[in-house]
C-alpha positions in Angstrom: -33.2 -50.1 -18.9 -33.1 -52.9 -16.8 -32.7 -52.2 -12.5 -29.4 -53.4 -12.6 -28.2 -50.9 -15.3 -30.6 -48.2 -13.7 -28.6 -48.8 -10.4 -25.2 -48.3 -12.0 -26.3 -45.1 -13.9 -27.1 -43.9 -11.3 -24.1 -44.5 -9.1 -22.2 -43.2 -11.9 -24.1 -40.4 -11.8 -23.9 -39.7 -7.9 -19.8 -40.2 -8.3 -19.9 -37.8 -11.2 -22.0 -34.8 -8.8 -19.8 -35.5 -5.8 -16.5 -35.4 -8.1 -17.6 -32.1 -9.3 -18.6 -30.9 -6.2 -15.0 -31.9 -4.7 -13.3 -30.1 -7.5 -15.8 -27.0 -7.4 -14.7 -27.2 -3.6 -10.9 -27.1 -4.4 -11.0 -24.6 -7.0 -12.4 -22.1 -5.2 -10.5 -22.5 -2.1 -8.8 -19.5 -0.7 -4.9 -18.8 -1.4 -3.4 -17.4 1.5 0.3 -16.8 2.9 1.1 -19.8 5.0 4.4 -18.7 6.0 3.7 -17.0 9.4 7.6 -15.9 9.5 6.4 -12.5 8.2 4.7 -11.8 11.6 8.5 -11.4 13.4 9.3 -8.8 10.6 8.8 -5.4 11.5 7.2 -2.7 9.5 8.4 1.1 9.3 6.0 3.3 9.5 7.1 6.9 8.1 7.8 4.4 4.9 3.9 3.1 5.3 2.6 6.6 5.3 4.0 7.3 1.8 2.1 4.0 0.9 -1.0 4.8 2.7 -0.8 7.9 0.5 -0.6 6.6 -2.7 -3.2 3.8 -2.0 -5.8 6.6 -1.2 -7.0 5.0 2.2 -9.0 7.5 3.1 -11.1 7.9 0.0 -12.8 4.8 0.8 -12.9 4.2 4.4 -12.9 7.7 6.3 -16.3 9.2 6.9 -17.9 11.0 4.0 -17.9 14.3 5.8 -14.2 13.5 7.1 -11.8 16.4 7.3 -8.4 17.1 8.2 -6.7 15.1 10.2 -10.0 12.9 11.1 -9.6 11.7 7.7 -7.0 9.1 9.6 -9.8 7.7 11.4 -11.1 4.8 9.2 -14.2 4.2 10.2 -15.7 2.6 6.8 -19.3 3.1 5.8 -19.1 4.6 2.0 -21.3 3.5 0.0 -20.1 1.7 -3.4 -23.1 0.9 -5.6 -22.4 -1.3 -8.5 -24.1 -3.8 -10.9 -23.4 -6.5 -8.3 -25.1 -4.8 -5.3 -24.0 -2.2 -2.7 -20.8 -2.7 -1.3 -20.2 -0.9 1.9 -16.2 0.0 2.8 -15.5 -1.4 5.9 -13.7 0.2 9.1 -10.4 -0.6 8.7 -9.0 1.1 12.2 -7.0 -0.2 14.7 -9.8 -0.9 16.6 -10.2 -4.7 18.2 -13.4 -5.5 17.7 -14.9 -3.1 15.0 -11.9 -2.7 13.1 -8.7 -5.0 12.4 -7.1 -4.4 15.6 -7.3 -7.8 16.5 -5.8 -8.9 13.2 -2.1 -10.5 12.8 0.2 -9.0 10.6 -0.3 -12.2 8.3 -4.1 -11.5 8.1 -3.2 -8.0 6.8 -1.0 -9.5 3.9 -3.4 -12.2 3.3 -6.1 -9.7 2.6 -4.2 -7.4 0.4 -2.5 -9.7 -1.3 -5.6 -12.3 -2.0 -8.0 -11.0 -1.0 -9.2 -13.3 2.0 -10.6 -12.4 5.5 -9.2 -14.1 8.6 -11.6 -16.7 9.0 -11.0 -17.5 5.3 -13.7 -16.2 3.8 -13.1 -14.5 -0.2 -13.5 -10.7 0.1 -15.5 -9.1 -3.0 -13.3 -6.9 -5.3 -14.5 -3.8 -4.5 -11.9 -4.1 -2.2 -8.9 -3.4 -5.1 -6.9 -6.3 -4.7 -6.3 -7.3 -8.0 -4.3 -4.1 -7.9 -2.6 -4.6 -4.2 -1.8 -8.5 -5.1 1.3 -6.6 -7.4 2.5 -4.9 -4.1 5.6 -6.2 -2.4 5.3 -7.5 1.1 7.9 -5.5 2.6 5.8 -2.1 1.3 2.5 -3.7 3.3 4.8 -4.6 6.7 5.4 -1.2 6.4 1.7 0.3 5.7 0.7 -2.2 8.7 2.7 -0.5 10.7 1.8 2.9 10.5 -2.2 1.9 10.2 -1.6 0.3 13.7 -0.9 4.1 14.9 -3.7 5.1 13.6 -6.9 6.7 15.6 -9.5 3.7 16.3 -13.2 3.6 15.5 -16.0 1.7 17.2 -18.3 1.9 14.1 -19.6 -1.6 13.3 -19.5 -2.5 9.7 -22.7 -2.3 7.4 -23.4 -5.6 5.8 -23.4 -5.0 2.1 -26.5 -5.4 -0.1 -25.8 -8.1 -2.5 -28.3 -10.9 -3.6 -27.8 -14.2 -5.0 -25.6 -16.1 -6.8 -22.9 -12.9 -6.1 -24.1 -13.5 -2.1 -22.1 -17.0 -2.5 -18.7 -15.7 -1.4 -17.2 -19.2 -2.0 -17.7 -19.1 -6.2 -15.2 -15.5 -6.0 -12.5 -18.2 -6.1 -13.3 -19.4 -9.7 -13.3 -15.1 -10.7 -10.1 -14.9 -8.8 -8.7 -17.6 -10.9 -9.3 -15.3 -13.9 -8.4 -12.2 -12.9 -5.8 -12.3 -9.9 -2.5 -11.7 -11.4 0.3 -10.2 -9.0 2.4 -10.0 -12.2 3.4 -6.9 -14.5 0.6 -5.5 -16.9 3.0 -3.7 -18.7 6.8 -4.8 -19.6 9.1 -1.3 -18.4 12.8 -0.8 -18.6 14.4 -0.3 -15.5 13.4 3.6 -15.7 10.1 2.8 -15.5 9.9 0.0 -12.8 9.0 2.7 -9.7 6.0 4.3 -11.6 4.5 1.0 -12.9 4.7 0.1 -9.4 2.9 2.9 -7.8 0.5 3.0 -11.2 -0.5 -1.0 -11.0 0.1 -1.9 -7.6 -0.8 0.8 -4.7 -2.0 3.4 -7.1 -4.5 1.0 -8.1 -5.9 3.6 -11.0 -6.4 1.0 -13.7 -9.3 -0.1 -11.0 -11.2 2.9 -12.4 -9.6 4.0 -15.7 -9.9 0.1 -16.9 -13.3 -1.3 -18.7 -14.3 -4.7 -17.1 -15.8 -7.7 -18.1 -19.7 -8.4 -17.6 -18.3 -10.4 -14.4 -16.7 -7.6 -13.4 -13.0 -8.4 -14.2 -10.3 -6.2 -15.3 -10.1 -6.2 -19.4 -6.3 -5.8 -19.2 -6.3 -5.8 -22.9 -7.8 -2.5 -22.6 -5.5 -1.7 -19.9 -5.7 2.1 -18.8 -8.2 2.5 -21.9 -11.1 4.0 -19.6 -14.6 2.9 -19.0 -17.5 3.6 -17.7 -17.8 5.5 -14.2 -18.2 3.1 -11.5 -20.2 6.0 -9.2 -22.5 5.6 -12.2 -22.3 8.6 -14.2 -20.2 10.0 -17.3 -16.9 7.7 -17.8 -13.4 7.7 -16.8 -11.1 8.8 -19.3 -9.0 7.0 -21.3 -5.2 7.4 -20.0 -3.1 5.8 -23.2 -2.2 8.5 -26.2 -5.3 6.9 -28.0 -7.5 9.0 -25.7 -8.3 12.4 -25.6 -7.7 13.6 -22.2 -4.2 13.3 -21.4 -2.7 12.5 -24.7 -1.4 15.8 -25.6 -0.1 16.7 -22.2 3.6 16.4 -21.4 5.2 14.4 -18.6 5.4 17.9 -16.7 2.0 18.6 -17.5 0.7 15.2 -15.7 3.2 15.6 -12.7 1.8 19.3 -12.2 -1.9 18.1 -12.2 -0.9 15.2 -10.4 0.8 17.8 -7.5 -1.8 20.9 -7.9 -4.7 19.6 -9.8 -4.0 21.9 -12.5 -4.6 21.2 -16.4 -2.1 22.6 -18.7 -5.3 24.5 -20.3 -5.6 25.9 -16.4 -8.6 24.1 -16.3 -8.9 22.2 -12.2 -9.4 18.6 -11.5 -12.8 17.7 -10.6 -15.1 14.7 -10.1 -13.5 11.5 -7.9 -10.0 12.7 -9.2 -10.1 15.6 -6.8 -9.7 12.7 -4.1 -7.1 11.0 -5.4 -5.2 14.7 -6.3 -5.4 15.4 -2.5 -3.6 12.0 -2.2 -0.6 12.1 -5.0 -0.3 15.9 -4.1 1.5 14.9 -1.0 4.3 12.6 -2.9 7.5 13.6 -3.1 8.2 15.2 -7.0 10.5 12.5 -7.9 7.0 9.9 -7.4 4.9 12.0 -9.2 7.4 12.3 -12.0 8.0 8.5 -12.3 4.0 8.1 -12.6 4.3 10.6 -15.9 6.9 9.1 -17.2 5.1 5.6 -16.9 1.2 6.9 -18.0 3.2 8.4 -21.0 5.4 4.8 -22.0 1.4 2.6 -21.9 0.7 1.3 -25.2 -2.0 3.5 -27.3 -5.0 1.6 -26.8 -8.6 2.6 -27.7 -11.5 2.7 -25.5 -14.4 0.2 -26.2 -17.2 1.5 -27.7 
């Protein structure tokens, strides 16, 4: 190879890396709301707390040893131990400098929505936005709202434990690219639309009762179908009719275990689902009922071996 031909490989090759590094760049920048409008909108917050209900807040981010009413105060700090490291929830309370207090309403729906901090950085998906993406924005307005009332906490935040590559926050744009959908999972008649909503969206329960992929991803082909425990022991039932926990129950029978944690065999809800009982216990009858009627209308699909 002669210099002159050396020197044009070579520049060719230099384009080339830059050109890929420009459209690594691009792809994994961070989609956010750039409509600021839905700062003058205000939230209602008795409409947020039925939201902040169903989205089981306090599971992740009260204290551990939380009860009663300081539950509200959501100071972070649960531990979330998974194959990618050790994610730490963070405090999400009113508070100004350890919480989100200082946060616009537009950060808020930003960070539910798509999952990006403030200063723009990608948050991990521990945080269940793939789920909250399908939310509307008039439902967050409203959660923002009544989280603004909430007690504040002057906890810092615990950094979590993750090593390299996964430590490169900027490459979560390429995984969001595969696996942030804000549409439907599953196609409902009208019926059905307000318990998909609360099942897919704020619910967020195919988080846990959906198998992933080995990055980590929702396998919504599997939607519902269960999967291993994410805590790291046993594995979440499957919630279609091809599985053999809730299959045989009855809309009724889900709505009553959904209110008092009660099997139809008069067995009690244990495990992580005692949490998220505590939660749909206090929705109103007609919300538990449209969850039934939804769990019972997903497709029959089997759990991966």
């Amino acid at each position: 190879m002669t210099g002159g031909v050396r020197r044009a490989f070579l520049g060719v090759a230099a384009i080339a890396v830059v050109a890929g590094a420009v459209a690594g760049w691009v792809l994994t920048a961070p989609e956010t709301v750039q409509d600021n409008s839905v700062s003058a909108v205000g939230g209602d917050a008795e409409r947020g707390r039925t939201i902040f209900t169903i989205g089981g807040c306090v599971s992740c981010h009260a204290a551990d040893d939380a009860k009663g009413e300081s539950k509200l105060v959501l100071s972070g700090g649960r531990p979330f131990v998974t194959a990618f490291g050790t994610f730490y929830a963070p405090n999400i309370s009113p508070d100004p400098d350890a919480g989100i207090g200082a946060w616009d309403v537009v950060d808020f729906v930003n960070a539910m929505k798509h999952g990006v901090s403030p200063d723009g950085s990608h948050y991990y998906p521990a945080f269940p936005y793939t789920s909250y993406a399908r939310m509307k924005t008039e439902d967050l307005l409203d959660l923002w709202a009544y989280m603004r009332a909430l007690p504040a906490s002057g906890q810092a935040n615990r950094p979590h434990a993750v090593g390299f590559p996964f430590s490169v926050r900027r490459g979560l744009g390429l995984w969001k690219r595969l696996y942030l959908d804000p549409g439907p999972v599953v196609e409902v008649g009208v019926d059905l639309e307000r318990g998909r909503y609360l099942v897919e969206g704020p619910g967020h329960c195919g988080e846990c009762h959906t198998p992933r992929s080995a990055i980590g991803g929702p396998d919504l082909s599997h939607w519902l179908a269960g999967g291993p425990n994410p805590d790291g022991e046993g594995s979440i039932p499957n919630l279609t009719s091809a599985g053999k926990g809730i299959a045989s129950w009855s809309e009724a029978d889900i709505a009553e275990y959904l209110k008092s944690g009660f099997t139809p065999d008069f067995d009690t809800v244990g495990g992580s689902m005692v949490e998220v009982v505590d939660n749909t216990s206090q929705l109103s009858d007609e919300d538990r009922r449209a969850i039934a009627r939804y769990l019972k209308s997903v497709p029959s699909i089997s759990a991966l071996e």
